[in-house]
C-alpha positions in Angstrom: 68.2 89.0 113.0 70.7 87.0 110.5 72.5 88.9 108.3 75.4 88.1 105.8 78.7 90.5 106.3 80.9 90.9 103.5 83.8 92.7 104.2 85.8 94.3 101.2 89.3 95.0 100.8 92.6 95.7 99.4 93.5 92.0 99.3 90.7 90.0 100.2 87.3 89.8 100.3 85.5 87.9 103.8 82.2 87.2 104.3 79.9 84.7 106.8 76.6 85.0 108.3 76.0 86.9 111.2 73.8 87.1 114.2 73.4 90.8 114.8 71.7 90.7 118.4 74.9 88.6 119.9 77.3 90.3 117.1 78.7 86.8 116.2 79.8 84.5 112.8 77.0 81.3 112.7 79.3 80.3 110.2 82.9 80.0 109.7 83.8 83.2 107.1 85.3 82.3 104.0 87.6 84.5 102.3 89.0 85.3 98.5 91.7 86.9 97.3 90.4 90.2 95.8 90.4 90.0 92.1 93.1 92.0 89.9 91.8 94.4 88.7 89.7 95.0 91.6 86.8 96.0 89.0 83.3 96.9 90.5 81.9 94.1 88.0 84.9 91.7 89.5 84.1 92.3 93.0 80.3 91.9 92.2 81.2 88.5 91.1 83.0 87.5 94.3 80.1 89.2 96.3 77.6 86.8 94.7 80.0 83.6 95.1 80.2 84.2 98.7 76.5 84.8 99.1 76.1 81.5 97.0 78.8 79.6 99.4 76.4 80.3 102.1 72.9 79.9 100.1 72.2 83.3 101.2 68.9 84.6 100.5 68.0 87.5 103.1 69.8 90.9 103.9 73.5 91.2 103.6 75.5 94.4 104.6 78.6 95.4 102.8 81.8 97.5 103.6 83.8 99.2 100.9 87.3 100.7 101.4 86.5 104.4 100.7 83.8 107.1 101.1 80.5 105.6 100.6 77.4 108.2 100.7 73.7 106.5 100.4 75.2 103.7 99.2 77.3 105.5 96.3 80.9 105.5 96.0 82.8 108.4 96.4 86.6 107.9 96.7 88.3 104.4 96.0 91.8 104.3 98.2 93.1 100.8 98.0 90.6 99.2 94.8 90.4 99.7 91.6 89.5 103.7 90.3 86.5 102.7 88.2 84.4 102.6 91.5 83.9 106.1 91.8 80.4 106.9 91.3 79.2 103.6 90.9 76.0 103.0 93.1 77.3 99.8 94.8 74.0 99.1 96.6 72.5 98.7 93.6 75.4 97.0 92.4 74.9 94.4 95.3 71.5 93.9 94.8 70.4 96.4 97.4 73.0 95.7 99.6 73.4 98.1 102.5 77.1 99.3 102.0 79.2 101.6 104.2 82.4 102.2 104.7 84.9 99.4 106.2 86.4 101.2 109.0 83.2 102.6 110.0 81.4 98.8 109.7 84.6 97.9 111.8 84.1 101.0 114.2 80.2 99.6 114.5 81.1 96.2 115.8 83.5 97.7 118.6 81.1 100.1 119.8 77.9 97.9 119.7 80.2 94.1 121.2 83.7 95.2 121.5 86.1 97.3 123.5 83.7 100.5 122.8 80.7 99.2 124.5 79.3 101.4 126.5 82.2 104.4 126.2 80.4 107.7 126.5 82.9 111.0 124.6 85.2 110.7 121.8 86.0 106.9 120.6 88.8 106.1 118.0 88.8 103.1 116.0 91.6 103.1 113.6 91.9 99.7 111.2 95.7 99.3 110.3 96.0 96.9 107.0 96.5 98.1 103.4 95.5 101.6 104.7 94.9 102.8 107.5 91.0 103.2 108.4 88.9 105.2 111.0 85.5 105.2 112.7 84.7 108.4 114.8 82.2 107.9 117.4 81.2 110.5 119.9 78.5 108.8 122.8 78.0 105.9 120.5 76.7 107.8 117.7 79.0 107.2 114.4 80.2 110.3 112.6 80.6 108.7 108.7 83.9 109.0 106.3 85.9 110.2 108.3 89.3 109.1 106.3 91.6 110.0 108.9 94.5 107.6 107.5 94.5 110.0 104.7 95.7 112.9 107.4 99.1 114.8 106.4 101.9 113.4 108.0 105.9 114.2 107.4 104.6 115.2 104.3 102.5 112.6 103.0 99.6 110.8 103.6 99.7 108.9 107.2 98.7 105.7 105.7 102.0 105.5 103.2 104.0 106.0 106.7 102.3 103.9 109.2 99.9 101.5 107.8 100.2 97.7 108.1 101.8 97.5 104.3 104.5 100.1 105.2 105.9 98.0 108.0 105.9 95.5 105.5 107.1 97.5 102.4 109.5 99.0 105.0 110.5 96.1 106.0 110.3 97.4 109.8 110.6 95.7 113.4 107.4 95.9 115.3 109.1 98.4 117.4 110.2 100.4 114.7 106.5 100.1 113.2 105.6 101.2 116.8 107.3 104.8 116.5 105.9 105.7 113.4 102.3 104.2 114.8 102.5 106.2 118.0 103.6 109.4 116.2 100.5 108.8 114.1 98.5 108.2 116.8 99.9 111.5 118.6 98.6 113.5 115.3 95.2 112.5 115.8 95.1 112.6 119.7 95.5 116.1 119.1 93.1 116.9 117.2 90.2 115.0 118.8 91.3 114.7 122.2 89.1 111.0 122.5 88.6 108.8 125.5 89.7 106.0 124.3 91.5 104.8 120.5 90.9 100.7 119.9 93.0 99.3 117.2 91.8 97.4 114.7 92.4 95.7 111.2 94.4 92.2 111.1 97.4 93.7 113.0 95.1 93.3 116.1 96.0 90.1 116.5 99.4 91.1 116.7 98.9 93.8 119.7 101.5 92.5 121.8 103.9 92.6 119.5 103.8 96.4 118.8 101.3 98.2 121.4 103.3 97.7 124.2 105.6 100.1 122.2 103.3 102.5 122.0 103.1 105.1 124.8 100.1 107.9 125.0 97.9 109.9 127.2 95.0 108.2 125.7 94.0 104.8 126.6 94.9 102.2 123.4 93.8 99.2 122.8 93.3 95.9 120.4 90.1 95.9 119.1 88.3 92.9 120.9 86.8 91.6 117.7 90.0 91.7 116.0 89.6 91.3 112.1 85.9 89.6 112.0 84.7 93.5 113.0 84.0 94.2 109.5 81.7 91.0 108.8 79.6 91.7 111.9 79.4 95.6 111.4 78.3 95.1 108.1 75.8 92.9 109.3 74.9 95.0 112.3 74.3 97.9 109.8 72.1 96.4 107.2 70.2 95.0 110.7 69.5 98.4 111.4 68.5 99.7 108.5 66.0 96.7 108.0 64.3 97.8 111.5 64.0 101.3 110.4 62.4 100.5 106.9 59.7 98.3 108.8 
């Protein structure tokens, strides 16, 4: 099945076609610069252009950065406020919508690095925030917010995501100490099998991972930053199969 991914976030909003059997772009994506203020109305505007760019007509999944319950928003981290509440499946035409580090978490456990991982998988997206997925044999367990964890004090995203190395102004290997002591925090709670790292630092792996040093296995996310687009496509896929 071909379904259109949008993926939403702090800074920009990405979106191409997807085939959902292979888990691959048909298109290239195209991406804009998320509107200021990131307004639901705003974003809806930028949802339809992209769905226009590709004369899109059939399903299209959506990820939102935040707690998204039956397609209602519930917290709004790195966009605008005024999105709490708001039904955003309605909002996008009735959209299936979920939320970004889970759609990212769906693509690396359906074509990525989680494939086939039986126990506790991590997939953490490091970008404006700091995302997670939580999947335990495959199976996802929604929302789970984990960049919004206690750490030194604050919240773990404001010490160790992507935007506080570059706030920060930190080497990767100074980055790398605050990720690993992030990634220490969570080992210990959910003692996984394996943590794949995702968001658009994934490209970046080598520059930082090798720093990085912990019992559990950790690695780049193969799908790197399209996982969004194609988990939000894989998601509305499967809901489409369920409602016929």
């Amino acid at each position: 099945m071909n379904v259109l991914g949008i993926d939403i976030g702090g800074s920009g909003i990405k979106g191409a076609p997807v085939d959902t059997e292979a888990g691959e772009l048909l298109e290239e994506r195209l991406r804009i610069p998320t509107p200021q203020p990131s307004s639901p109305d705003e974003v809806a505007g930028v949802v339809e252009s992209i769905s226009r760019h590709f004369g899109w007509t059939g399903p299209i999944g959506v990820t939102f950065p935040g707690v998204v319950v039956n397609g209602v928003i519930k917290t709004a981290a790195n966009v605008d406020r005024s999105w709490v509440g708001v039904d955003a499946a309605h909002l996008f035409g009735g959209a299936t919508v979920l939320n970004d580090a889970d759609a990212a978490g769906l693509a690396e456990v359906r074509f990525g690095e989680g494939r086939d991982r039986r126990g506790t998988v991590l997939v953490l997206t490091f970008g404006t925030g700091i995302g997670s997925a939580l999947f335990v044999d495959g199976v996802l367990v929604p929302n789970t917010e984990l960049g919004h964890l206690e750490l030194n004090g604050k919240e773990a995203e404001h010490h160790a995501s992507d935007r506080a190395r570059e706030k920060h102004d930190l080497s990767w290997e100074k980055w790398a100490e605050r990720v690993e002591e992030y990634l220490r925090h969570v080992e210990m709670l959910f003692s996984p099998s394996l943590i794949v790292i995702g968001g658009g630092v994934s490209k970046k792996a080598s520059k930082f991972l090798p720093h990085v040093r912990l019992d559990t296995p950790v690695v780049p996310a193969a799908l790197q930053n399209q996982a969004g687009i194609i988990g939000a496509a894989h998601a509305a896929a499967g809901r489409m199969q369920r409602v016929h």
